[in-house]
C-alpha positions as CSV (number, residue, x, y, z in Angstrom):
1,X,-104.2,38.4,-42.8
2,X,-100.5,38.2,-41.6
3,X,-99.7,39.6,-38.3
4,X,-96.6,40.7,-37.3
5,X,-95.4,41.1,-33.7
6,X,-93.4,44.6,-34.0
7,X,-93.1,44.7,-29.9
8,X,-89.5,42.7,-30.2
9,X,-88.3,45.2,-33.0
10,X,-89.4,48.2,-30.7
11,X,-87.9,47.0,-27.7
12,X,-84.5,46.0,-29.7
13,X,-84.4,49.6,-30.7
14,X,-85.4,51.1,-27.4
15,X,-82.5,49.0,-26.3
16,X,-79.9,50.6,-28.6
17,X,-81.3,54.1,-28.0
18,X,-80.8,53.2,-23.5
19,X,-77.6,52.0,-23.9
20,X,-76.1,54.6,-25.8
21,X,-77.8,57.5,-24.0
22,X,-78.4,56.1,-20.2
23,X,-75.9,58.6,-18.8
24,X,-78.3,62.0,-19.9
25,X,-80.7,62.3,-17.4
26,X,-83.1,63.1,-19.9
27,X,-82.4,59.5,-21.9
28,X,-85.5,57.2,-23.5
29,X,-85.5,54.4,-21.3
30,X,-89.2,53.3,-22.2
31,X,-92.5,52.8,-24.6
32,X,-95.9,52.4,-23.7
33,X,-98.7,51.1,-26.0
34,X,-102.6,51.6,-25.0
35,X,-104.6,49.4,-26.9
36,X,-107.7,51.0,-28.6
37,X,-110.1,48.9,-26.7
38,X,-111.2,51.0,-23.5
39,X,-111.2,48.0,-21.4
40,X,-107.7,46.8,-22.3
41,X,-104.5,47.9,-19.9
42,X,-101.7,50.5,-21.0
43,X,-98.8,48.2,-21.8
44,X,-95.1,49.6,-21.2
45,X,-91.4,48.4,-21.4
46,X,-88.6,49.9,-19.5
47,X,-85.1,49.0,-20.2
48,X,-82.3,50.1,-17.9
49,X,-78.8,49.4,-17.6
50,X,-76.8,47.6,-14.9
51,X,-75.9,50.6,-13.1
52,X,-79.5,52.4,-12.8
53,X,-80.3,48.9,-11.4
54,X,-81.1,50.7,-7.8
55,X,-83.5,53.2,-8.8
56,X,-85.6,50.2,-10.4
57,X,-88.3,50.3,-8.2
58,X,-88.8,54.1,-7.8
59,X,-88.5,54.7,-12.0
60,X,-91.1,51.4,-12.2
61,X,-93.5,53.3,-10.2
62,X,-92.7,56.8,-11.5
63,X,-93.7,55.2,-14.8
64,X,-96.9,53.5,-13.3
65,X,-97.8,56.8,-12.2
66,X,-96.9,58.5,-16.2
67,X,-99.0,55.6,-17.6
68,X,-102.0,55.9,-15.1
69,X,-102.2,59.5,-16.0
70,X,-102.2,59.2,-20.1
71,X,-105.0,56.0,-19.8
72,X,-107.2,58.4,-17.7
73,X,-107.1,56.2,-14.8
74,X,-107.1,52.7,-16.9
75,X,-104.7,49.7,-15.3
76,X,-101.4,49.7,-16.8
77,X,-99.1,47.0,-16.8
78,X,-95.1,47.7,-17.0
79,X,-92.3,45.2,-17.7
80,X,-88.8,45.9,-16.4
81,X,-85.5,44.1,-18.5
82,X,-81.8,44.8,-18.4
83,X,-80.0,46.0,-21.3
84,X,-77.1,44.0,-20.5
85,X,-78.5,40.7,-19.5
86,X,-80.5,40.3,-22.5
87,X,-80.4,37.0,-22.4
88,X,-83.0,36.7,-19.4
89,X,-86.6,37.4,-19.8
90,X,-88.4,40.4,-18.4
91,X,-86.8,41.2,-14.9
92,X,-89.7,43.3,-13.3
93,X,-93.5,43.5,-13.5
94,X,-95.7,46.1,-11.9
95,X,-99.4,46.3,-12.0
96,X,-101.1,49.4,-11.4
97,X,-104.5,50.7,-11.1
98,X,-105.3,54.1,-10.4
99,X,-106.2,54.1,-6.3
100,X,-103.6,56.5,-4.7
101,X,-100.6,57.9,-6.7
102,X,-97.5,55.7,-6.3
103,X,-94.9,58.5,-6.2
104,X,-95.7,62.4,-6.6
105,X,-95.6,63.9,-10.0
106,X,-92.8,63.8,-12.6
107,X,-90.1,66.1,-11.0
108,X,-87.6,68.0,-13.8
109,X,-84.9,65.3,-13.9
110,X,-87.0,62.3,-14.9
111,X,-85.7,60.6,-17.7
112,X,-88.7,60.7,-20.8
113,X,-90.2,58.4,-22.5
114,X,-91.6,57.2,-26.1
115,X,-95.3,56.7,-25.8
């Protein structure tokens, strides 16, 4: 059986979707995949432009904390890349297990996300 890796197609189109719509506060700006196996970590992406390059800590964790909550509790692992300098790998990695909340809850002006 052929396998296909559909994660650069995803992120490509996540991509498109941030750069046209970063300015909404309510704009996709990440996917998380959880794996079927219970033992395996809740994966994410989070793509931001150059000039929500500031709040990338805080919307890493934010995330962590999203991601934690959907796996019941599982790790999650989130990668962090710029929309406009592409041409580097992955900018930011956070691994997070669920043993004190990172941040508090999503608040009403969170940007969303694809899960």
């Amino acid at each position: 059986m052929t396998r296909i890796d559909l994660q650069p197609l995803l992120v490509g189109q996540l991509r498109k979707l941030v750069q046209n719509s970063y300015r909404d506060p309510e704009h996709v700006n990440s996917m998380q995949i959880q794996p079927s196996q219970k033992h395996k970590a809740r994966v994410g992406f989070y793509l931001f432009p150059e000039q929500l390059r500031p709040q990338l800590k805080q919307s890493l964790e934010r995330l962590a904390n999203r991601a934690l909550d959907a796996s019941e509790g599982r790790p999650a692992v989130l990668f962090a890349r710029s929309t406009e300098r592409w041409d580097l790998p992955y900018e930011g990695v956070l691994v997070a297990n669920r043993s004190k909340p990172l941040l508090s809850k999503q608040t009403p002006n969170d940007p969303e996300e694809v899960t």
